[in-house]
C-alpha positions, 0 to 999 in steps of 0.5 A: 500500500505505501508503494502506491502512495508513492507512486501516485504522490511521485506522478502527482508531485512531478506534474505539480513541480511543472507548474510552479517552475514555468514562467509567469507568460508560460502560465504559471497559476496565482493563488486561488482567490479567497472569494469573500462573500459577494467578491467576484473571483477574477479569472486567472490563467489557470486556478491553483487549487493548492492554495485554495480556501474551502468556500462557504454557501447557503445550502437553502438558498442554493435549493432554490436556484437549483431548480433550473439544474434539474433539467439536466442533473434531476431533482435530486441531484442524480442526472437524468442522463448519461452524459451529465454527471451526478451531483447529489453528495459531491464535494462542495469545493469541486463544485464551486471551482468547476462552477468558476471555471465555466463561468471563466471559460476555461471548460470546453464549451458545453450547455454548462457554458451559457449556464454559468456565464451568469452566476454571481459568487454567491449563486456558486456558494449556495449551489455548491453547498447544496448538491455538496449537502444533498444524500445519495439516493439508492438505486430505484427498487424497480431499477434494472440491473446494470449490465455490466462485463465483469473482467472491463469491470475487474481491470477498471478495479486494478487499474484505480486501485494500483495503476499501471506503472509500466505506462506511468498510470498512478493508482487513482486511489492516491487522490480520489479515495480508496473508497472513491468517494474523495481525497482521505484528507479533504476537510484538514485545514491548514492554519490559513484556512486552505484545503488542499485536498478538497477539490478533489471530486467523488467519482463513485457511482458517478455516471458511465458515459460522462466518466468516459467523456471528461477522462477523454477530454483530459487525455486530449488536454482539452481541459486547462482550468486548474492545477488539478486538471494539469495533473489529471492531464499528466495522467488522462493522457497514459490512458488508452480508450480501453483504460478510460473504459474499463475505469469508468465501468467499474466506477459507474457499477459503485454503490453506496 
């Protein structure tokens, strides 16, 4: 188990340490805006989310701004189809910085686009901290099963839980959790207030086809909103299309 730590603490350190070297016109990411309550957060290159403070909304008010959402990410926070992820319990900071970067434009153009164009600051918080609040709900009892080809499924596994080291793949465990519902250190606060480890979204159960898109995108580098994203390049770009597959099965086959 130490051994895949490394790995992935080796893979991410190594991509992170590219970032902080390259030159201010190269794209080096500032400091995550603090964002106090009604502060518009300014687009930067790219958002450090290394330095990044844990957001805080009102969980209320953002269920009645997310109305308009459940067009596409349903009622209760579980997409109403494949290619739209679920929302119900994911990590508020995910939501709030991936909000910014479609607000920012830095998210490949998508119905998301227009959607957050007009989002204050305070909209992002309370959006956020609602889905973040929302439970994940049991699959409907008259649910059919997945089909689901048990060996894509069992390499999924392997490869999100030790990697492929001989193609410089980490094991996915080291920043989505073990248990792939988050960073094991997303809610430590350094004495700044920051959460290094919060945006790290949860990927479990999370829907198939949207897992296969986004790990695509971040294989063609379609994708340059923050230093977590630069990482996930790092990575996404190892991947083949039956690595992406067999990854996103097994994640999607997750429940509660």
């Amino acid at each position: 188990m130490k051994a895949l730590w490394l790995l992935t603490a080796l893979a991410v350190a190594g991509t992170q340490a590219v970032l902080m070297a390259a030159p201010q016109d190269a794209g080096t990411p500032p400091p995550a805006p603090v964002a106090e309550p009604g502060t518009p957060v300014q687009p930067p290159t790219r958002y450090d989310l290394r330095r990044a403070h844990a957001p805080a909304g009102d969980a209320q008010a953002g269920k009645a701004k997310a109305e308009v959402c459940a067009a596409c990410h349903g009622a209760e926070g579980i997409a109403i189809a494949p290619m739209f992820p679920n929302l119900a319990g994911q990590r508020a900071d995910y939501l709030y910085w991936s909000l910014h970067a479609y607000k920012s434009g830095r998210m490949p153009e998508s119905p998301m686009t227009a959607m957050a164009a007009s989002l204050e600051e305070q909209d992002i918080r309370d959006l956020s901290a609602y889905y973040a609040h929302l439970p994940v709900p049991p699959p409907p009892a008259d649910a059919p099963p997945l089909e689901i080809d048990p060996a894509l499924a069992a390499s999924g596994q392997a490869i999100y839980m030790n990697g492929e080291p001989a193609k410089g793949i980490p094991p996915c465990q080291g920043c989505h959790g073990s248990d792939a519902r988050g960073n094991p250190l997303a809610d430590q606060r350094d004495r700044s207030g920051r959460a290094p480890y919060a945006a790290y979204p949860r990927l479990r159960g999370q829907q198939n086809d949207y897992l296969q898109a986004r790990l695509q995108q971040f294989h063609d580098d379609a994708i340059d909103a923050s230093t977590n994203s630069r990482v996930m390049h790092g990575i996404g770009r190892q991947l083949d299309a039956d690595s992406i597959k067999a990854v996103s099965t097994w994640l999607s086959s997750l429940k509660e």
